[in-house]
Each structure stands twice: as structure tokens, then as C-alpha cells.
C-alpha positions in Angstrom: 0.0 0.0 0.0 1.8 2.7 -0.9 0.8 5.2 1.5 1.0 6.1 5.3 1.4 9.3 6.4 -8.0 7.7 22.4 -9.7 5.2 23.3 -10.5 5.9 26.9 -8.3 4.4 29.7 -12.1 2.7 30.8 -12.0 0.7 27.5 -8.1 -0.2 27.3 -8.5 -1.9 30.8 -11.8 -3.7 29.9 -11.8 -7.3 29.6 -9.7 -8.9 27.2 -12.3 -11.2 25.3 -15.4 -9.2 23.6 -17.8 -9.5 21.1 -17.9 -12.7 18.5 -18.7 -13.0 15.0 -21.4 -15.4 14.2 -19.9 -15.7 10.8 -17.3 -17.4 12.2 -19.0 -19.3 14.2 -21.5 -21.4 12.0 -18.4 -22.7 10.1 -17.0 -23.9 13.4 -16.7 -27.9 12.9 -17.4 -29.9 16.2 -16.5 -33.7 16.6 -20.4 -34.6 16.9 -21.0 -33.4 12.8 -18.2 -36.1 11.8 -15.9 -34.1 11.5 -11.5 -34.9 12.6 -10.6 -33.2 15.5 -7.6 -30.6 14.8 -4.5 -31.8 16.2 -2.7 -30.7 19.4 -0.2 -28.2 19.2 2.3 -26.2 21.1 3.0 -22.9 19.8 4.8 -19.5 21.2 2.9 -16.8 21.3 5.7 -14.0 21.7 4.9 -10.6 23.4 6.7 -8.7 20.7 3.8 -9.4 17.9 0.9 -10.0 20.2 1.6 -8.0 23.9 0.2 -5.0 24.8 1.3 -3.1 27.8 -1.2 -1.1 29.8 -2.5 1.5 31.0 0.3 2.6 28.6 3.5 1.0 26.8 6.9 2.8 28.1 5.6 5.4 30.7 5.5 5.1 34.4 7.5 2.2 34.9 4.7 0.0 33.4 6.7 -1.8 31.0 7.7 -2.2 27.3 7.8 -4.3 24.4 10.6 -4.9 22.5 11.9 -7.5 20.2 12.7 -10.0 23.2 9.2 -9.5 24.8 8.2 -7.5 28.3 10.9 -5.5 29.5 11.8 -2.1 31.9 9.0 -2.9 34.1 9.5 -1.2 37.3 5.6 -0.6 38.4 3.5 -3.5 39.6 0.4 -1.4 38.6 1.3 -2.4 34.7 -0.5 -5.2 33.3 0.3 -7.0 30.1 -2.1 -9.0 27.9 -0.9 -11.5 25.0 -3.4 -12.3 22.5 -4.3 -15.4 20.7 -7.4 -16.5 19.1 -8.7 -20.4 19.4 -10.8 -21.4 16.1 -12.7 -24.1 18.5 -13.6 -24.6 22.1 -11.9 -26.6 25.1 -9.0 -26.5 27.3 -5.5 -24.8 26.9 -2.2 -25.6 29.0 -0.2 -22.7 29.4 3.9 -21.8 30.3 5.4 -18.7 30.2 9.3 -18.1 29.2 10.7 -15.5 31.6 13.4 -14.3 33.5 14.1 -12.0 36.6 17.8 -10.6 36.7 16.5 -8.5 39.5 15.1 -10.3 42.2 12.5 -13.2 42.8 9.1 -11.9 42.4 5.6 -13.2 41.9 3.5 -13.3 38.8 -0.4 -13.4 38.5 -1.4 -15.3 35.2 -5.3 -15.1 34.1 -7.0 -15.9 31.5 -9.2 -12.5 30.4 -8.6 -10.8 32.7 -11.1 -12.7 35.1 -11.9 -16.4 36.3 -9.4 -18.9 37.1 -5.3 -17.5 38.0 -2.5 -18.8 39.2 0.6 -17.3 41.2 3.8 -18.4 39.4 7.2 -17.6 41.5 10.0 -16.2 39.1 13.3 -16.7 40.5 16.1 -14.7 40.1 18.0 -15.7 37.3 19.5 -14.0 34.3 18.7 -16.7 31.7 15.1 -17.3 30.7 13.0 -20.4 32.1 10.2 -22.0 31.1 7.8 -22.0 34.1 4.0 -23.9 34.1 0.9 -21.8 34.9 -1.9 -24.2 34.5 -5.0 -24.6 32.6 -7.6 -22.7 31.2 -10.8 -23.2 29.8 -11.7 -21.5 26.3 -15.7 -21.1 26.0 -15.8 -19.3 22.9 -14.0 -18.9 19.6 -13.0 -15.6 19.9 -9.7 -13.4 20.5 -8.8 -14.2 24.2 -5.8 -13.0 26.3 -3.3 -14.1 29.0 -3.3 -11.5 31.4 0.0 -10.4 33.0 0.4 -8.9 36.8 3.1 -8.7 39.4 2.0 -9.7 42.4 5.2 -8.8 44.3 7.7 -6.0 44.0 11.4 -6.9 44.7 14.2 -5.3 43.5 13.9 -2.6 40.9 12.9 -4.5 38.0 10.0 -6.6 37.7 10.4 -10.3 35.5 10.7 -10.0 31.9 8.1 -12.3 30.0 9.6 -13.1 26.5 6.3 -15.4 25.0 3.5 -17.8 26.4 3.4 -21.3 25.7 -0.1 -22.3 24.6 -0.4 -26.5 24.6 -4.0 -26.9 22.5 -5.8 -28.5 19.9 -7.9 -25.4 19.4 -6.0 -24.2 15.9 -4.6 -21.4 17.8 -4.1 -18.7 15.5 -2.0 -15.5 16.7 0.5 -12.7 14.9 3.6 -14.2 14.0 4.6 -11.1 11.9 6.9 -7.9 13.1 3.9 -5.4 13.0 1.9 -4.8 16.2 -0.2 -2.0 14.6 -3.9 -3.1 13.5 -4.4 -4.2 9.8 -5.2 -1.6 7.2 -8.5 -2.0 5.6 -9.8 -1.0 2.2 -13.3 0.1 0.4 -12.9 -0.6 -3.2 -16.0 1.6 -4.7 -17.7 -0.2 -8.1 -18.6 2.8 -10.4 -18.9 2.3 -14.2 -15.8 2.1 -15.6 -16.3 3.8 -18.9 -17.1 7.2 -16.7 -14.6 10.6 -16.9 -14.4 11.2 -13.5 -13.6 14.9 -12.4 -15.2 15.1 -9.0 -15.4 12.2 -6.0 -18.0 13.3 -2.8 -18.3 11.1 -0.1 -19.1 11.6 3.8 -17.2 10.3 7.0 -18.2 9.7 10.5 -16.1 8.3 13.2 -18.1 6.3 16.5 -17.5 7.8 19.7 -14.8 5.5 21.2 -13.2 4.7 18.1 -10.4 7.2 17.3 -7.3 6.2 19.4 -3.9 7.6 18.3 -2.0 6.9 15.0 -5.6 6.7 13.2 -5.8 7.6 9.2 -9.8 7.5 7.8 -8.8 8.1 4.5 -12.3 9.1 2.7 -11.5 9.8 -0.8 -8.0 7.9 -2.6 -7.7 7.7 -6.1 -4.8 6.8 -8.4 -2.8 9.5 -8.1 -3.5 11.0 -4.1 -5.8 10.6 -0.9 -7.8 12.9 1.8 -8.7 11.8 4.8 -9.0 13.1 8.4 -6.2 12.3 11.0 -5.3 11.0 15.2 -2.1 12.5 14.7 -1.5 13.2 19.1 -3.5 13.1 22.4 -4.5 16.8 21.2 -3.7 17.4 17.6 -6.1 15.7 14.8 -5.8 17.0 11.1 -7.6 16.9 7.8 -4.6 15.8 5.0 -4.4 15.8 1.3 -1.7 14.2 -0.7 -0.6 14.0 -4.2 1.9 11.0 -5.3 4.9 12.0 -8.0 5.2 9.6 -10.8 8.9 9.6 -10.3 9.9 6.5 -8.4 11.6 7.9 -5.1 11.5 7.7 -1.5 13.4 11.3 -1.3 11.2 14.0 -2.4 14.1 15.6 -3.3 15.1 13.3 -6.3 12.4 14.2 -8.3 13.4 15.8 -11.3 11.8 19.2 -12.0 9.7 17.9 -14.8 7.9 15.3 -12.6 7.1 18.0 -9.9 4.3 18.1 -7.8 3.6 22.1 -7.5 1.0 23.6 -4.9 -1.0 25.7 -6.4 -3.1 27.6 -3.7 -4.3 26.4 0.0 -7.3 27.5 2.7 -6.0 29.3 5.7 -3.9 27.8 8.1 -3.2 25.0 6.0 0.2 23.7 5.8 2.2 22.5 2.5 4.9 20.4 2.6 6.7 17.6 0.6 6.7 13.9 1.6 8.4 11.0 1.3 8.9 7.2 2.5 6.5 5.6 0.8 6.5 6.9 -2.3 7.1 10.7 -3.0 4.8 13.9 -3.2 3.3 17.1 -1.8 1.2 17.1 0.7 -1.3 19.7 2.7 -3.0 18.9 6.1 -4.9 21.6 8.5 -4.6 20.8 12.1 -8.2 20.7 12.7 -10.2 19.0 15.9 -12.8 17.1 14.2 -14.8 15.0 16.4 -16.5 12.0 16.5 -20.3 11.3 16.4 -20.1 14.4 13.3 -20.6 13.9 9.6 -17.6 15.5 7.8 -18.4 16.2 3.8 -15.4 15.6 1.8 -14.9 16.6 -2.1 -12.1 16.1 -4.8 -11.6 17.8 -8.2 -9.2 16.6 -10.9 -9.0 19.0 -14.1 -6.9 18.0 -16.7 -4.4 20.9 -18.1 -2.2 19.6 -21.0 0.0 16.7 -19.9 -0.6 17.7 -15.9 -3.4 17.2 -13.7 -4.7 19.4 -11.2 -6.0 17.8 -7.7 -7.8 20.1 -5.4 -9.6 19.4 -1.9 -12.4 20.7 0.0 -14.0 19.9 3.0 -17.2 20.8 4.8 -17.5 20.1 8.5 -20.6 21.3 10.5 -18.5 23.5 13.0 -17.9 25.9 10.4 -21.3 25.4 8.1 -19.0 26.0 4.8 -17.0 24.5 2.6 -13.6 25.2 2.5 -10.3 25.0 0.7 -7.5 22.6 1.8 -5.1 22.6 -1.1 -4.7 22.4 -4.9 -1.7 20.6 -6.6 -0.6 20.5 -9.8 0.9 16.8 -10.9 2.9 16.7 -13.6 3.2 14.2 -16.6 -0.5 12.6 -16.0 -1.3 13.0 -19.5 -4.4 15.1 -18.0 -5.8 11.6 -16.2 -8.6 12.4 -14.2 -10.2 10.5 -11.3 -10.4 7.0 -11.4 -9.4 3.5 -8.7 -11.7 5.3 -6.1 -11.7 3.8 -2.2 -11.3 4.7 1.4 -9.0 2.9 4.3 -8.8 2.9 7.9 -5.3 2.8 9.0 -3.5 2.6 12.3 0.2 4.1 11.2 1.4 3.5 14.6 2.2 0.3 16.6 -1.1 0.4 19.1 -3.0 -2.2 17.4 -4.4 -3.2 20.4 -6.6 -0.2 20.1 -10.0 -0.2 18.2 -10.4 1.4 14.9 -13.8 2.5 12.8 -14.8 5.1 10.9 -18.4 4.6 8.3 -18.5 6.2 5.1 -21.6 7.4 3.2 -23.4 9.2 0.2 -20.7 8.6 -2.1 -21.0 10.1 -5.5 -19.1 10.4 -8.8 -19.8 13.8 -10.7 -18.2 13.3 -15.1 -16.3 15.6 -16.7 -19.6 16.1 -18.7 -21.5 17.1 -15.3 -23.6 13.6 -14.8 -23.7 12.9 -11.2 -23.1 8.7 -10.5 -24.3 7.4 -7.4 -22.1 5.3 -5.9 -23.6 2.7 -3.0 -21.1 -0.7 -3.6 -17.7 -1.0 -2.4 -15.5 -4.8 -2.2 -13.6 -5.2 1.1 -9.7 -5.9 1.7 -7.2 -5.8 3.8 -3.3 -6.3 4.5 -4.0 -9.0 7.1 -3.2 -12.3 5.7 -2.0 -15.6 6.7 1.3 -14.9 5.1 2.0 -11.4 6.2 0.1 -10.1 9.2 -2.0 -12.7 10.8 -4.6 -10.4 12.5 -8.2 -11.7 12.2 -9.9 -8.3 13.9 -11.3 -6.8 10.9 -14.1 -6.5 8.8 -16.4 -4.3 7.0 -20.6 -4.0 6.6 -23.4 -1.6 6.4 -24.7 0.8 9.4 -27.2 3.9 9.5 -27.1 3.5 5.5 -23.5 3.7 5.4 -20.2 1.3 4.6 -18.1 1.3 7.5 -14.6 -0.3 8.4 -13.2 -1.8 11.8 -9.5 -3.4 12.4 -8.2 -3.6 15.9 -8.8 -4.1 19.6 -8.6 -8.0 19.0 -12.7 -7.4 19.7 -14.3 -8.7 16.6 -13.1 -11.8 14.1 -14.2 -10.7 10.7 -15.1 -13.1 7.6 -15.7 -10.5 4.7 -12.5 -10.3 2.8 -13.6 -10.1 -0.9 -17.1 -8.9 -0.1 -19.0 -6.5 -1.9 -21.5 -4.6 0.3 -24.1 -2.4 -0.8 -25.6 0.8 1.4 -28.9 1.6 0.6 -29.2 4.5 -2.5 -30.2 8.1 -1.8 -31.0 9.0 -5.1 -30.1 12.6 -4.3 -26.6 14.1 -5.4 -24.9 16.0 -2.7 -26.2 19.7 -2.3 -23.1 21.3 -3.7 -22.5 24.7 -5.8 -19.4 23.8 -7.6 -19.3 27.1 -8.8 -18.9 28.6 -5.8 -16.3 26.5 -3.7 -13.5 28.9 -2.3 
């Protein structure tokens, strides 16, 4: 993908296990239907792709992950959960590789933060063991978690916990990957093919309790840019606009001056800027504190002007009642290609994937070159989590309040809709905008 640029403290310490996806579910196979039982396994679930440290990862003394698992703990009021997600039903044994260079101290181990624990005594020692907690029962196919808790506090530095040893025949399924952010999700819209498309309209609304940190809601992409609203800090959130050079760099400043990407004008307080890392471009963004629960209206233009392209952005949000400018670009060396590969993401460009992501998007619209508006109400789901390369299973797309919406995150809900196409239900009213007016 070549792009990239809170949830409250009550939900990150709420019980590991939620939700269930009935998808899932019916497709379970249980002995009784004739079916082999899966075989059992013992696999290593380490902390470095699937623990999370809270209240908070490296502040307070509460702990860290790094590529050898749980380290720098120095508060027992840090807890840890590790993540796995059983595709059946029935018991688990569980170990824990550890090691305490410190001093001898106690560890609480739980299953979901609730229910059955055991005390396992770490003792000093500067080479990791393999100690036995116990067994747990799993009651439903779902992502569960090994909770994490000092019970005692000797020395300065509490154990460090490199993985959990899950013994099972439950086809555990967990991250083996490096990233520990949640998977990006896609929106493919369907529009006819055959259409000149100057203008893209579509709407975005983010649930309350679903915008933690590192969050991207991209709203309108296209083949040669994206707009989307941003988490970018506890207090700073920002509406962004990007346009992609066609010269193949990482350093924006390699591009040759005939594949330029030139800013042509921008709304107040905007600011411009070029980017690179994953590709190479110019870029505006407005730090702007959208909130949740509101409808933001977004809008892209692409005019063709000899061989270049120019991409402007506008967005209308219901604090100010207007529309207004965020940027225009000129692209270069487009051979005056207008709009076309339209979609929307949610992306979490940071490593908190524990944290839930959503954002619904609505009333989308195509407007031709030749001023036909094109409703546009079906959109095919994807994502980057795979078996092969991030094995996250907490994501999934669907229809709410007549709109598409996204999730990935939170290890809350095991989604089954990877290739799906889902249809909102059709307005039949293009958006109420003067296009002869915009700023």
C-alpha cells in the first residue's frame, strides 16, 4: 500500500475477550458433525507481535515491548495481555518463558482478565526459564488474552516475560509477523468504468470510542492521491491531502523538476509540505479538531491541463457550516488523467493495534467531466491481514445507518468478509453542492 502518512483508559482496561462473529461461528466444525478433531499443538505466542502493555507502553514504569518481549517494568500497577485467538472450544495448557535478573518476584497469570489465575514464583535468574501456569478453559471462539500482573515488587525491575506457551488442539491462530499495529482496511467503490471522472463526494463519521492515536480514515483515494481526516496526538487531529509524483523515489528531493508536484493555492492555516517514504509527493494537512459522532463532507476535483493534472480538496464540516479550501496541486506528466481506482481505508500508522479502529462512510457520489452525477452505493472489502504477512483476524467491513463502515483492531471482533462486496442503501439525491462557488 503505498501510503502512510483515544480510546479511553475505561475501555483499554476492559476485559480482554469481547464481542464474536457469528460468521465465524457457523463454520465452526465440532467432533459430533463427523468431522476430525484438529491436532494438538504447542506454539509460542511471543509478546513482541501480540503483547500490549497497559494503562500505557513505556511510561510510568509500566513496562515495554521490545523484540525480546516484556521488558523495563518497574511498576507492579502495569499489566500486560498476549493475544491469541482459538478457532474451537476446550481447554489450553499454558507456560510462560521468563526471566528475573532483578530479584525473585511473583506473577499473577489469568485468562481475560477474570476467572481462574494462578501465582507463578519467578526466580532470580538472568537466563530465561520456562515456568508452568496451568489450565484454562476457552468457551468461545473468539480473541482471548493471558493476562500479566506482578503480584510482588522486589528489586527494581519486575520479571521480563519473553512469550506464552499455549499446549491446544484449538487451531490457535496468533500474529507471527513484526507489526503490532492493526491491519489496514480497504473500500474498493464499483462505479462504471467507462465514466470521466472529475469530482469524487463522499461523507465520513467516526463512533465515539473509536479514534485512538495513530488513526488515518482516508475518505477519498484515487490513483494519483488521498484525503482523509487524522489521530495524529493526544491533542492534535488533522484533515490531510496528498498527491503522489510519478517519479519513483523515496526522497522527495530526487524528483526531477519535470515530474514536480507544485502547490497551487491552499485554505488558511493549511500547511504545505513535501513527503516522502513511501513513495514521493506534496502534501497539505490543517490541524483541525474534528470530532466523533459528526458527519464530515469531503470533495475532490481533478481537471486536466495539458500533460498535468490538477487535484484540489475541499471539505465541509458542520462546525464551520462552509466548505472550504484545503489545497490544490498540480501533478505533472499525468497525461491530464482524471479520477479513477476510487476507495477509502482505515489505518492505524502506529504500533497500538491493540486499540479499536472504525470510521463509516456514506453518500458517495461520482460527478463526469460532462456534469452527470453517478451514485455510488457498492464497495469490495480488503485488507493487508493475511495468513502470510500479518495474521490479525480483527477486521471487517458491513453496512450501518445506511453507510459502509470499516473496523480493524482491539482484538474485539473476528471478521469473515475479505472479498465482499457490500451495498448501502441509495439516496438518489446528489450532494447539495454549488461547484461554482467553492473557495
Amino acid at each position: 500500500m503505498k501510503k502512510h502518512p483515544i480510546i479511553l483508559l475505561c475501555l483499554l482496561l476492559s476485559a480482554c475477550a469481547k464481542y464474536n462473529s457469528s460468521e465465524l461461528l457457523s463454520k465452526q466444525s465440532t467432533v459430533s458433525e463427523g468431522i476430525t478433531p484438529l491436532l494438538t499443538a504447542t506454539d509460542t505466542v511471543t509478546l513482541y507481535s501480540n503483547g500490549y502493555v497497559y494503562p500505557k507502553d513505556q511510561s510510568n514504569g509500566y513496562g515495554s515491548i521490545g523484540a525480546n518481549g516484556l521488558g523495563a517494568w518497574t511498576d507492579s500497577a502495569g499489566i500486560t495481555r498476549v493475544y491469541f485467538y482459538p478457532t474451537t472450544t476446550g481447554s489450553i495448557n499454558v507456560s510462560v518463558r521468563v526471566k528475573a535478573p532483578s530479584n525473585t518476584n511473583t506473577l499473577r497469570i489469568r485468562l481475560d482478565s477474570s476467572g481462574t489465575s494462578y501465582n507463578v514464583v519467578v526466580n532470580q535468574t538472568s537466563s530465561y526459564v520456562t515456568l508452568n501456569v496451568g489450565a484454562f478453559n476457552i468457551s468461545s471462539a473468539q480473541y482471548h488474552c493471558i493476562e500479566i500482573k506482578a503480584v510482588t515488587k522486589n528489586g527494581t525491575y519486575l520479571p521480563d516475560v519473553q512469550s506464552v506457551i499455549i499446549t491446544s488442539s484449538l487451531g490457535l491462530k496468533y500474529n507471527k509477523s513484526q507489526y503490532r499495529s492493526a491491519p489496514a482496511t480497504h473500500l474498493s467503490y464499483k462505479y462504471p468504468g467507462d465514466s470521466a471522472i472529475s469530482w469524487f463526494y463522499t461523507e465520513v463519521n467516526v463512533p465515539a470510542g473509536a479514534d485512538p492515536l495513530n488513526a488515518y480514515y482516508m475518505t477519498n483515494g484515487f490513483w494519483d492521491g488521498y484525503f482523509g481526516i487524522q489521530v495524529n496526538g493526544p491533542t492534535e487531529r488533522r484533515i490531510l491531502f496528498s498527491i503522489w509524483s510519478n517519479y519513483d523515489t523515496n526522497n522527495p528531493n530526487e524528483i526531477p523538476a519535470d515530474y514536480a508536484v507544485t502547490l497551487v493555492r491552499k485554505g488558511t492555516n493549511v500547511v504545505s509540505n513535501q513527503f516522502g517514504g513511501e513513495g514521493s509527493g506534496g502534501q497539505t494537512y490543517l490541524v483541525f479538531p474534528w470530532v466523533t459522532g459528526n458527519t464530515y463532507k469531503m470533495l475532490v476535483n481533478a481537471e486536466a491541463s495539458g500533460t498535468h493534472t490538477l487535484f484540489t480538496a475541499w471539505y465541509y464540516a458542520p462546525e464551520n457550516g462552509a466548505w472550504k479550501l484545503l489545497g490544490e496541486w498540480d501533478k505533472s506528466k499525468t497525461n491530464g488523467q482524471l479520477l479513477g481506482g476510487l476507495y477509502s481505508f482505515v489505518e492505524n500508522f502506529g504500533s497500538n493495534g491493540q486499540d479499536f479502529f472504525k470510521a463509516r462512510y456514506g453518500n458517495q457520489w461520482v460527478r463526469t467531466k460532462y456534469g452527470n452525477w453517478i451514485e455510488v452505493t457498492q464497495a469490495s472489502f480488503s485488507t493487508t491481514a493475511s495468513d502470510a504477512a500479518h495474521q490479525r483476524y480483527d477486521e471487517g467491513a458491513g453496512v450501518e445507518n445506511s453507510m459502509l463502515y470499516m473496523y480493524s483492531g482491539g482484538f474485539r471482533q473476528v471478521g469473515n468478509s475479505v472479498g465482499v462486496i457490500y451495498t448501502r442503501p441509495a439516496t438518489g439525491t446528489p450532494p447539495s453542492v454549488d461547484l461554482t462557488t467553492l473557495p
